[in-house]
N, C-alpha and C positions, 0 to 999 in steps of 0.2 A: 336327359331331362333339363338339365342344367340349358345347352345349349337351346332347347328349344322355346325356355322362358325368355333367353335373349334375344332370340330373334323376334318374339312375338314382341317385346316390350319396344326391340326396331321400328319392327310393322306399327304400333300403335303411334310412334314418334313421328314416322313419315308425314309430312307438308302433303303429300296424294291423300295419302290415310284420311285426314282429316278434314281434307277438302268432299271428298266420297262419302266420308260419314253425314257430313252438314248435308249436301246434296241430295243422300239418300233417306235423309230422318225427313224431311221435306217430302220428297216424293209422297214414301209413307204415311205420311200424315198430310197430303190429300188426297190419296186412293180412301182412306180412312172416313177425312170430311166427306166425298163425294157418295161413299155408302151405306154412311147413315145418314144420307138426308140433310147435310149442311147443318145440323146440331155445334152450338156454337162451343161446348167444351171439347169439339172435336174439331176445331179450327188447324190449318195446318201449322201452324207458328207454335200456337201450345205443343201439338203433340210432336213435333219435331225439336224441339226445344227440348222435351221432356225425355226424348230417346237419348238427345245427346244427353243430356246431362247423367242417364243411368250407364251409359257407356264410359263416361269420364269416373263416375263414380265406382264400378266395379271393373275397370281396366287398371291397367298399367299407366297409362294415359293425365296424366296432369293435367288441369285448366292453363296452366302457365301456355303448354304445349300445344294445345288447342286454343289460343289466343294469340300466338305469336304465328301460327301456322294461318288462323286463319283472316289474318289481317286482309289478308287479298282481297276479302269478299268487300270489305270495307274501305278499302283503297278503290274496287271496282263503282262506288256508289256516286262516286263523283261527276265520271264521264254521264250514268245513269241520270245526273242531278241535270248537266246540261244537255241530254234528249229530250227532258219535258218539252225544250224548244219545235219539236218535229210535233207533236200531237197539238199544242199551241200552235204553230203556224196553220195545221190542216183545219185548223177552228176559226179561223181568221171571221169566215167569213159569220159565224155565229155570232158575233162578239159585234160586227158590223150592225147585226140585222136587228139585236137587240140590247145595243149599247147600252141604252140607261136602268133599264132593268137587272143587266146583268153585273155591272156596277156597283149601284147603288146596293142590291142585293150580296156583292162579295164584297165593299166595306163594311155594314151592318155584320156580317156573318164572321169577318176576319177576326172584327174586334171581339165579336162576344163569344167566339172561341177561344181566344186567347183571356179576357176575362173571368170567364167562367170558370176554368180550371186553375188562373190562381186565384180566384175566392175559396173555391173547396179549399185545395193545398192550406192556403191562409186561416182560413178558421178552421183546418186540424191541427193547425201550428207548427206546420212546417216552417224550417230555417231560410236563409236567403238563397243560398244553392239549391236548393229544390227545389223554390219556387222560379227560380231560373230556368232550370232544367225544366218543372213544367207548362214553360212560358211556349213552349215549340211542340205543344202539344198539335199543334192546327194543322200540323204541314208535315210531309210524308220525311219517311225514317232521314231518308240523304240530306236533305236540308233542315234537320233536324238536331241531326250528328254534326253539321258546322256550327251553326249557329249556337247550341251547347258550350262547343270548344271554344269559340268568340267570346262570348259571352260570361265563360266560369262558372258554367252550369256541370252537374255529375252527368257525365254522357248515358251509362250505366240506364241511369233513371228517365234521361229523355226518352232514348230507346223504349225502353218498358212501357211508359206513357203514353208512345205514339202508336207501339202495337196494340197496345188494350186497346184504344182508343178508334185505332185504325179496324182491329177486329168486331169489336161490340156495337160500335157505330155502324158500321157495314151489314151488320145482321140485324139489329135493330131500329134503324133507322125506317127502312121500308114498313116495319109493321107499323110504327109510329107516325106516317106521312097516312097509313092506310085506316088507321085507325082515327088521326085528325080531321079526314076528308080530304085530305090533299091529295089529287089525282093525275095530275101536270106530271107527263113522265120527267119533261125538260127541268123543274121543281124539284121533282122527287131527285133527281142525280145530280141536280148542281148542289144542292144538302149534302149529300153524299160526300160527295165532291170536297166540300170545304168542310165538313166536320171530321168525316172517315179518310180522308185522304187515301192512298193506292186500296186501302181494304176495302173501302165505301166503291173505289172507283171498278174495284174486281167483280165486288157483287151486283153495281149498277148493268155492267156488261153480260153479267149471269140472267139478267130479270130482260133487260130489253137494251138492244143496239143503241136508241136515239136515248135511253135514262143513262147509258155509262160514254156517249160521247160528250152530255154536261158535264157530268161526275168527273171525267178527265180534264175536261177546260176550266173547272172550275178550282179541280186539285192544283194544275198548273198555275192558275191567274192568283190562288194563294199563295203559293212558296212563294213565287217571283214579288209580291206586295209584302207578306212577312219577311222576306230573308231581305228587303231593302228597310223596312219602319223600326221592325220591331228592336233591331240590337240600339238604334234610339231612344224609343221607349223606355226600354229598358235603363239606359243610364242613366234618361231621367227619373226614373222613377227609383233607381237603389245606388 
């Protein structure tokens, strides 16, 4: 008996382990999303989230152990940061055809995404770290997680911010562009785009091919303008 708790508590310690676990709580919780109807307390980020954490909690298995193992994923977000370049380039010619619209429409949107969220933050009476932290609310988790770190923002809390945000945004936005009158697929995804970032840009490509290749150019053309203004901003301002 003895022997076989050690091995298990092995298995739970394993760097594979941990990587399979993450992986597979994912899956799970989109086979999940995709069968009830994309119901958004069934998103896959919550409900994989939430298997981990019950597996961390009645295992062998520390958080320590499960954050030092799964750094990978997070060391892997980088390279991720600089592909946005490959969907930006195959967009080129979008950006040509409708430069000032698209422009003018993703500094308007930059700023008052980043606004917005720390007014809320601000008048709940969040400290200055957290209003840092959700100063990167706009832009997808990878350049998110630097600019946090740059910046002396709680990562912890960027992250959390940029998936609710990334999530809720992506499911609600469309009902909210349909319910405004706004019909413009090319509209409806560049929204997406820069509010919901990858979650916006997921669900844009779920709804229609031409509203999630906005939703990507738009996701893109924000990090690249946030992750150069904003750590300025920022120092001017605290």
């Amino acid at each position: 008996m003895t022997d076989l708790v050690v091995r298990l508590e092995l298995f739970m310690s394993n760097p594979l382990t941990v990587l399979l676990l993450t992986l597979g709580a994912y899956l799970i919780g989109e086979q999940l999303f995709i069968r009830t109807g994309r119901k958004g307390w069934f998103h896959p980020v919550i409900v994989g989230s939430l298997l981990v954490f019950l597996v961390i909690h009645f295992s062998s298995m520390s958080i320590e152990t499960y954050r030092e193992h799964s750094s990978i994923l997070k060391t892997l977000l980088a390279p991720f940061t600089v592909a946005l370049a490959i969907p930006l380039s195959q967009q080129l010619h979008h950006v040509r055809r409708h430069a000032g619209p698209i422009l003018s429409t993703l500094l308007l949107g930059a700023v008052l995404v980043v606004l917005l969220g720390l007014g809320f933050a601000w008048v709940s009476g969040a400290e200055s770290d957290v209003l840092l932290s959700v100063s990167t609310k706009g832009v997808t988790t990878a350049v998110a997680l630097a600019l946090s770190e740059k910046m002396g923002g709680i990562v912890p809390v960027a992250v959390a911010v940029v998936c609710i945000s990334g999530i809720y945004g992506g499911l609600a936005g469309p009902w909210i562009c349909r319910k405004t009158g706004v019909r413009d697929l090319r509209a409806i995804g560049f929204a997406l785009g820069i509010n919901a970032h990858a979650g916006g840009t997921a669900m844009a490509f779920g709804i229609n091919p031409t509203m999630g290749v906005y939703s990507s150019l738009a996701m893109c053309l924000n990090a690249i303008l946030t992750a150069m203004v904003l750590p300025f901003v920022i120092t001017y301002l605290f």
